[in-house]
C-alpha positions in Angstrom: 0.0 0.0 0.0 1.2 3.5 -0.5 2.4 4.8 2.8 1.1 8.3 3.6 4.6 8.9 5.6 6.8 12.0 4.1 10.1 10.4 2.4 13.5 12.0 2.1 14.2 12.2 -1.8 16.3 9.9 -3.8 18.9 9.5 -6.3 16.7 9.4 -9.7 19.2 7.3 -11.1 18.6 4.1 -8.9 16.2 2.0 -9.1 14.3 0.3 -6.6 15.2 -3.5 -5.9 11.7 -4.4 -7.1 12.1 -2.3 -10.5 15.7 -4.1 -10.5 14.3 -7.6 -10.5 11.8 -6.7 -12.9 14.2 -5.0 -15.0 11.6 -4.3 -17.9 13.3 -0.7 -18.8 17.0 1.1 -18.1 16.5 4.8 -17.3 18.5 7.6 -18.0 19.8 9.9 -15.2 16.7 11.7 -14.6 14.2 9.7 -14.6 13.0 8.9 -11.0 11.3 5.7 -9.6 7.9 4.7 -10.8 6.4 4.6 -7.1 6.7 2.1 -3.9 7.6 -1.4 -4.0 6.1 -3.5 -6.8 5.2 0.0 -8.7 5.8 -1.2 -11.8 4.5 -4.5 -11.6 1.0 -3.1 -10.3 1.0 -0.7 -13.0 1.3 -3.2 -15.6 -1.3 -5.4 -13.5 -4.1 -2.1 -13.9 -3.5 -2.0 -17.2 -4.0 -5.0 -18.0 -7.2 -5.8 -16.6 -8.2 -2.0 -18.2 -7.5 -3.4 -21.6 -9.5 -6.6 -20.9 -12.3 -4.2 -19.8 -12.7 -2.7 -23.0 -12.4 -6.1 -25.1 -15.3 -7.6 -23.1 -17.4 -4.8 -21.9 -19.1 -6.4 -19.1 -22.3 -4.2 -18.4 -24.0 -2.7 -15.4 -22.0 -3.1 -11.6 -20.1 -5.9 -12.5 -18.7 -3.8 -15.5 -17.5 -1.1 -12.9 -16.6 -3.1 -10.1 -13.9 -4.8 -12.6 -12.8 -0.9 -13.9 -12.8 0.4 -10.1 -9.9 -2.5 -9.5 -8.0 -2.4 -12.5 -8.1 1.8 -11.3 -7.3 1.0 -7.9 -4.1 -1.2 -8.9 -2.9 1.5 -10.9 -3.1 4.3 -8.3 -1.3 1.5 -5.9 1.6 1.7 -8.3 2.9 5.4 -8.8 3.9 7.9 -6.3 2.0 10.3 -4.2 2.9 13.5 -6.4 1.5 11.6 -9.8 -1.6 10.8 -7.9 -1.8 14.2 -6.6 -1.5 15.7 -10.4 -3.9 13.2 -11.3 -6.7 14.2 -8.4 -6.4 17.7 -9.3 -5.8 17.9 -13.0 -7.9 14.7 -14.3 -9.8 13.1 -11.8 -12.6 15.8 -11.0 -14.8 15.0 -14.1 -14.1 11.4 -13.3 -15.3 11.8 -9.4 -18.0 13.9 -10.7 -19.6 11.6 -12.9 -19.1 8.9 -10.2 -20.9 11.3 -7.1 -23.9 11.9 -10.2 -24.3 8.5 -10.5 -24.9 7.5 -6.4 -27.1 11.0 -6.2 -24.8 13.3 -4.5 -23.8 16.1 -7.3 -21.8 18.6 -7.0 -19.2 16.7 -4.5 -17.4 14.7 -6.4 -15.5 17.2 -8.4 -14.4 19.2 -5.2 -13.5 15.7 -3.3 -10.8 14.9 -6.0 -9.1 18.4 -5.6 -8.7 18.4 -1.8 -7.2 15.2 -2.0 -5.0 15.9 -4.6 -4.2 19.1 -2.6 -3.5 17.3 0.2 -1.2 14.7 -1.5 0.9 17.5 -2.8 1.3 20.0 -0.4 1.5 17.7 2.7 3.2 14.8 1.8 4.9 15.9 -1.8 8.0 17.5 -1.4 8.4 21.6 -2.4 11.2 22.1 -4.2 9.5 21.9 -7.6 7.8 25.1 -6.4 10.8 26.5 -4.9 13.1 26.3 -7.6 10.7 28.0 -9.9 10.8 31.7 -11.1 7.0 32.6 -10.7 7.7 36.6 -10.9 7.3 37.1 -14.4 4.1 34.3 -15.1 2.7 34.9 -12.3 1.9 38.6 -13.1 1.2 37.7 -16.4 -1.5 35.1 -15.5 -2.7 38.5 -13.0 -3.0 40.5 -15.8 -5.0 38.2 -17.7 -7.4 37.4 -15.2 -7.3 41.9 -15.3 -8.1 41.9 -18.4 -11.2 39.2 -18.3 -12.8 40.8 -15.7 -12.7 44.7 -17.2 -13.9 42.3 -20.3 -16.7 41.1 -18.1 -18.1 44.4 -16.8 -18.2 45.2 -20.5 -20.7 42.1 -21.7 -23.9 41.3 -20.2 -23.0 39.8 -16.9 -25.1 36.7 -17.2 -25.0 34.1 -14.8 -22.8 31.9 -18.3 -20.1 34.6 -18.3 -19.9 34.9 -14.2 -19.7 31.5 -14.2 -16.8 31.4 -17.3 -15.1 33.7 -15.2 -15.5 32.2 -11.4 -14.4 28.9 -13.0 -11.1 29.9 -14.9 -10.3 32.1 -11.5 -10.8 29.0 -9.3 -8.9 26.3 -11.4 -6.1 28.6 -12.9 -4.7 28.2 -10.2 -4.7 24.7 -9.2 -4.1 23.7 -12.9 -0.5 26.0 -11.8 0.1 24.0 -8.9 -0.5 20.5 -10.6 1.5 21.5 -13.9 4.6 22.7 -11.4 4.7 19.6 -9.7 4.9 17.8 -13.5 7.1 20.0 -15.0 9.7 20.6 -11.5 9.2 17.2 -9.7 11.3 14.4 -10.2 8.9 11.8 -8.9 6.2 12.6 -11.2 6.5 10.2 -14.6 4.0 11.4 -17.2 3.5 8.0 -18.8 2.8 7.1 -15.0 -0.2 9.8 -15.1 -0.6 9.0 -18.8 -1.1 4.9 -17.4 -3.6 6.5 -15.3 -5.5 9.0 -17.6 -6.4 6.3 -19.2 -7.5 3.7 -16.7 -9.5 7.3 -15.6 -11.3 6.9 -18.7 -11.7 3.5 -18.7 -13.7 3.9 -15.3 -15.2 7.5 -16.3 -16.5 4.5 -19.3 -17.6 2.1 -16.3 -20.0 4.7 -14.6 -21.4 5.6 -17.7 -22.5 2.0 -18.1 -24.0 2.3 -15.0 -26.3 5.4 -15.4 -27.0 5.3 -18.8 -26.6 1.9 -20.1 -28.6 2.8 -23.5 -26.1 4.4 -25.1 -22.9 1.6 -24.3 -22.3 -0.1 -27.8 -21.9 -3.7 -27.6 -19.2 -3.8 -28.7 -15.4 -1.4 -28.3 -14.9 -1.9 -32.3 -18.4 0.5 -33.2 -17.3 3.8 -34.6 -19.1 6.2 -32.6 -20.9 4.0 -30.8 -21.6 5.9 -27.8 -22.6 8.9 -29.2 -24.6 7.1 -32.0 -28.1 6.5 -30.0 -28.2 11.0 -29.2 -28.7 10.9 -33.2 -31.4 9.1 -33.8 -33.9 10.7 -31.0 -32.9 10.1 -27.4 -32.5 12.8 -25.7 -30.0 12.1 -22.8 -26.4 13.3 -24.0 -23.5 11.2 -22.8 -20.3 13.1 -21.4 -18.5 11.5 -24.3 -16.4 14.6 -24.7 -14.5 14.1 -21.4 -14.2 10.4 -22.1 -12.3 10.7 -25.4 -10.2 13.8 -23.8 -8.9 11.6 -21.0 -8.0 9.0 -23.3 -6.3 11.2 -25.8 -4.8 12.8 -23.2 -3.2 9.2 -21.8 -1.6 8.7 -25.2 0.0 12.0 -25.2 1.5 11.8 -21.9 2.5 8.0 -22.5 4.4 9.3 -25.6 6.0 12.5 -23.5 6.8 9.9 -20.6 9.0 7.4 -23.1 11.1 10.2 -24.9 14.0 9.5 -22.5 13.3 6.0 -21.8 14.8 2.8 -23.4 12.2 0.8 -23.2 12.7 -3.0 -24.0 10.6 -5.4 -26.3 8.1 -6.6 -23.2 7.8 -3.0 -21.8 7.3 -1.8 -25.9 4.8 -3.9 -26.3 2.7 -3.1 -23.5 2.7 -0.1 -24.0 1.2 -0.4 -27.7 -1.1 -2.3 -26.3 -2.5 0.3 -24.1 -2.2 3.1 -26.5 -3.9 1.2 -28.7 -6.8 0.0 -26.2 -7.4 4.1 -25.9 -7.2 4.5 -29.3 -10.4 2.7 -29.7 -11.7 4.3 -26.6 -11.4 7.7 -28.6 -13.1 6.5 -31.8 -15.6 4.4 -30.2 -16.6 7.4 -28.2 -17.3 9.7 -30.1 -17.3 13.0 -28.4 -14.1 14.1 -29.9 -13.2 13.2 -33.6 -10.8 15.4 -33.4 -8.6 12.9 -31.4 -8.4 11.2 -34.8 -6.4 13.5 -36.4 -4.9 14.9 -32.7 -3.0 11.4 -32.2 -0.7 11.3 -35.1 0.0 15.0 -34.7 1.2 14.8 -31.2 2.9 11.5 -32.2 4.8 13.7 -34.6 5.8 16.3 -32.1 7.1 13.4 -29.9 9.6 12.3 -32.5 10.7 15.9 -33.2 11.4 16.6 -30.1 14.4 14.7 -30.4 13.9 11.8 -28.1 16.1 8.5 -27.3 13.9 6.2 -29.1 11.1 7.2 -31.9 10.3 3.3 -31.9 7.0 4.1 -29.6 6.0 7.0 -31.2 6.4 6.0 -34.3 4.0 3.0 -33.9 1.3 5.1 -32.0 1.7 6.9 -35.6 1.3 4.3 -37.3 -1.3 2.5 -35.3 -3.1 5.4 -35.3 -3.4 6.3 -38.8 -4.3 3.0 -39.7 -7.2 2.6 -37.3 -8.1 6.4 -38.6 -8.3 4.7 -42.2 -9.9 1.5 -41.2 -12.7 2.8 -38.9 -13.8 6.0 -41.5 -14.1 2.9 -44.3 -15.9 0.9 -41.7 -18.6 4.6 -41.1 -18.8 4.8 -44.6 -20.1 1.5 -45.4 -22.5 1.7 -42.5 -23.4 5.2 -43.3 -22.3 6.6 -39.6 -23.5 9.9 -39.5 -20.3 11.1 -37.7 -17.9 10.0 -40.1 -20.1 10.6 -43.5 -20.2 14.3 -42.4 -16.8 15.2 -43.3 -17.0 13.4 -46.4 -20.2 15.3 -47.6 -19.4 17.4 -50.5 -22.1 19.3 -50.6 -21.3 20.9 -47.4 -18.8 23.9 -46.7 -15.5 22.9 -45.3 -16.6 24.3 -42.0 -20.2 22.7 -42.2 -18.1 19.4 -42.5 -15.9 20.4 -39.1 -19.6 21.1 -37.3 -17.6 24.6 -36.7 -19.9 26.7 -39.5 -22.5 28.5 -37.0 -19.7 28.9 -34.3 -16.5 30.5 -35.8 -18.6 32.6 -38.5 -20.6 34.3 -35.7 -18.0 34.7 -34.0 -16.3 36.9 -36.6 -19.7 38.4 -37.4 -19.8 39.1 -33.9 -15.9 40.6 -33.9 -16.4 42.7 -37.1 -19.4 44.7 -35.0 -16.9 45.8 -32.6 -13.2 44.8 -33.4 -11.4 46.8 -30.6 -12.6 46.2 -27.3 -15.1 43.3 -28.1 -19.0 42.4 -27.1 -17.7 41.8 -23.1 -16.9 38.5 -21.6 -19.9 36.2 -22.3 -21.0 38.5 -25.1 -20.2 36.0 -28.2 -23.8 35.9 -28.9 -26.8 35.4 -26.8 -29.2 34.4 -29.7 -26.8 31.9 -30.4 -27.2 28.4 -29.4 -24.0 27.8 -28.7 -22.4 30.0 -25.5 -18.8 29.8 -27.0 -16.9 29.9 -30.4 -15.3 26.8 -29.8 -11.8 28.6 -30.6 -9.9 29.9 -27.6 -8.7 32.4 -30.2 -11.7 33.9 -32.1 -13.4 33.8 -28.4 -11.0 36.4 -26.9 -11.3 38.6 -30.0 -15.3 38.5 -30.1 -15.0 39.4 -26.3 -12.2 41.0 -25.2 -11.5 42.6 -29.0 -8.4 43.2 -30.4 -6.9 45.5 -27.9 -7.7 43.0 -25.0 -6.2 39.8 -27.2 -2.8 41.7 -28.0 -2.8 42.7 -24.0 -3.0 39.2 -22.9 -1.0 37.6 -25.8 2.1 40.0 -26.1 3.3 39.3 -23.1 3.8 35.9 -23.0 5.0 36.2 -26.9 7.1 39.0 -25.8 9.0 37.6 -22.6 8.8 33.4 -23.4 7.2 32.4 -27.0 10.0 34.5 -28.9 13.3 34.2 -26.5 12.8 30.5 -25.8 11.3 29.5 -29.3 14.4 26.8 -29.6 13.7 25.3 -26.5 9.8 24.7 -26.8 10.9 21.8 -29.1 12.7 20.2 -26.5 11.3 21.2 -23.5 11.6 18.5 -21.0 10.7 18.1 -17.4 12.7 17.8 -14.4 12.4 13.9 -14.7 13.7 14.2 -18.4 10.4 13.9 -19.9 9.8 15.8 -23.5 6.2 18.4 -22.9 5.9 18.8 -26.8 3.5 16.6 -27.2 1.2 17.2 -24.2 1.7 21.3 -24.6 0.0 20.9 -28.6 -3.0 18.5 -27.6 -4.0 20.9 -25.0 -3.6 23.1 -27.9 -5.2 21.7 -30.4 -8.6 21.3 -27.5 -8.4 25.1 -27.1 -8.5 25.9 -30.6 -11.3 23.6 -31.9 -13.4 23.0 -28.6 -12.7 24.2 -25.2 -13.8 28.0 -23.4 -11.7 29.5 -21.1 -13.6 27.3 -18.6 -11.7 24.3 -19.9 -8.7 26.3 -21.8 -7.3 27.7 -18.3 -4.9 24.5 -18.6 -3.1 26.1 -22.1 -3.0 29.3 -19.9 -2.0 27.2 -16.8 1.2 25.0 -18.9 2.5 27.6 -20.7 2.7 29.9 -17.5 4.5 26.8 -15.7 7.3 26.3 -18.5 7.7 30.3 -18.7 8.3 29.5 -14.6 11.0 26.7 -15.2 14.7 27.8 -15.8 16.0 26.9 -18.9 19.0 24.0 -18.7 21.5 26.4 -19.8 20.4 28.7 -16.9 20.3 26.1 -14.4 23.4 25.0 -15.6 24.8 28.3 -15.1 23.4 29.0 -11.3 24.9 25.5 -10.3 28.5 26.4 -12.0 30.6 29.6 -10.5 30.9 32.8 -12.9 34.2 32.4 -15.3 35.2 35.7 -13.7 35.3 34.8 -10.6 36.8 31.7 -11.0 39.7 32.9 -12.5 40.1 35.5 -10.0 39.9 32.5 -7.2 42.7 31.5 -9.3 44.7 35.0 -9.3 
């Protein structure tokens, strides 16, 4: 069991005598150990019994009880600062679904941050914080947070914009504390989190089965399957948005987590295996078909981000593009509605990325008032949609141009443009590459989220603006040349 206890930090070179005996990887350096005794092998365990899940889809309580194990095993196997991450960063949707299923809303959500908070600040250790340089970022993320709420006074001050605004205030700065202890902790392994992201989704998948067991496909291989039943008359909507973002954002992380791994054949495979077992999770989902094309982006970010192996990222690529191919055929001949849609030729190339009525009234809505914009919440109340899905276009329609440039030049200004190399080849404290996790969170700003979901692009960037470049940290670790030679003299 994980031991609540506060331990002194290790040597992320050395391995623990279980991971030893095991012996499925070799780690570089940096990299620190997976979690407690057995990590590894418990890990593997979760997994496992995840990817069985999905092949057999057992329904009703059974079905969860077998996901709330497999979950369980998992969380066993990683260290208290991953599972803090996790609680705060991932896990509220997850707890929240599971508290609306038993008939207590509203608790779940608020459950999984105070444990994660109390996982990382009492028992995690601060020197990710610590060593960061939170001047600069943090008055930048004040001065956005200035700039929504002047924005807000400007618009109509419904109960959707107050709300917008509440919820980006509240979580910006968790998402800041999470992200620090991923980017500056060297007991945090993203393809740890990534491991459990996705036996998150798997479970977020379980609980759905439970509460609305109409819309569960029989079977994993159904393109679309969950979302399938909303378009032929029911009317309950499945959460399958968060279910395919947890998923897609498991691969992501797996593929950040293995840049500086070796990873041998056993440890390869398994890990295909998994990424592959979310792949389907994504396209038999639904919510987000954007994944589709997501995956083999971010699995092309991993690989230029110059990693010790491309042999994992390069399969995810390949996998993924070959399930994209296999699964549109598969709509087609079926005639699934969600994949027939983008085909149509006799729609507009935005009527065919179901983005037509948002992003055109939302420049509609910017040409009426191009400087200072309609006001926070102002995108369009006849509308019926609350949002441009486009973090972009959302913050010109509301804020305008002069409130976009105010929150954007800054952080082009002072990180975008002076670090531009580094982005490439950003990496973590543990050695992990954030390419790949930086542009999915990315890509879900630009084509979906609000700034009630996008406060985690705003959160990331703000924590790798925070973290010293190598060649700076090299630097404060290494006496001036000056003043050695005078030592010298």
């Amino acid at each position: 069991m994980v031991s609540l206890s506060r331990r002194p930090e290790r040597d992320p070179g050395q391995l623990e005598p279980s991971l030893t005996r095991f012996a499925p990887l070799r780690r570089g350096p940096r990299m620190a150990p997976l979690g407690p005794v057995g990590g590894l092998h418990l890990q593997l365990l979760g997994m496992s019994l995840a990817v069985a899940y999905l092949l057999v889809l057992p329904p009703g309580w059974p079905g969860f009880a077998w996901a709330l194990v497999s979950a369980a095993i998992v969380c066993f196997g990683v260290s208290r600062e991953v599972l803090g991450v996790f609680f705060i960063w991932l896990a509220p949707p997850i707890m929240g679904q599971f508290a609306l299923t038993f008939g207590i809303p509203h608790l779940g959500g608020g459950l999984s941050v105070a444990l994660g908070l109390v996982l990382l600040l009492c028992f995690g250790s601060a020197a990710p914080i610590v060593r960061m340089r939170w001047r600069a970022p943090i008055l930048w993320l004040l001065w956005t947070l200035g700039v929504l709420v002047l924005a807000y006074f400007r618009g109509p001050e419904s109960e959707y914009s107050r709300s917008k605004l509440a919820y980006f205030a509240l979580f910006l700065p968790l998402a800041v504390l999470a992200f620090s202890f991923l980017v500056g902790s060297k007991f945090v392994d993203l393809w740890a989190l990534g491991m459990l992201s996705i036996v998150g989704s798997v479970l977020f998948y379980s609980v759905m089965a439970c509460s609305i067991p109409q819309f569960l496909p029989s079977s994993i291989w159904t393109p679309c399957g969950v979302r399938l039943p909303s378009v032929y008359g029911d009317e309950i909507q499945p959460p399958t948005l968060m279910l395919s973002s947890l998923a897609g954002v498991g691969i992501a992380l797996l593929l950040c987590g293995s840049a500086n791994t070796h990873l041998s054949r056993r440890l390869f495979t398994f890990l295909t295996l998994v990424a592959f077992g979310a792949g389907m999770l994504v396209i038999n989902s639904g919510g987000e078909r954007k994944w589709m094309v997501i995956i083999p982006v971010v699995s092309v970010c991993a690989m230029l981000g110059k990693p010790r192996s491309v042999t994992l990222p390069a399969t995810v690529l390949v996998l993924s593009c070959v399930a994209l191919a296999a699964f549109v055929v598969a709509g087609l001949l079926h005639e699934n509605p969600y994949l027939t849609t983008p085909f149509d030729t006799q729609r507009t190339v935005l009527s065919r990325l179901n983005r037509d009525t948002d992003w055109t009234t939302a420049v509609r809505r910017l040409e009426e008032r191009p400087l200072l914009g309609h006001g926070l919440g102002g995108y369009d109340p006849r509308a019926d949609r609350d949002y441009a899905h486009n973090l972009l276009l959302e913050l010109l329609c509301e804020t305008g141009v002069v409130g976009t440039v105010l929150i954007v030049a800054p952080l082009a200004v002072f990180f975008l443009i002076p670090r531009r190399k580094q982005l490439w080849a950003f990496t973590t404290r543990n050695g992990a590459h954030l390419l790949p996790l930086l542009v999915a969170i990315a890509a879900l700003s630009m084509t979906r989220s609000d700034l009630t979901m996008s406060y985690q692009l705003f959160a990331l960037l703000a924590v790798m603006w925070m973290y010293p470049t190598p060649r700076g940290e090299a630097a404060r670790r290494s006496p001036a040349p000056q003043k050695v030679a005078s030592a010298r003299g």
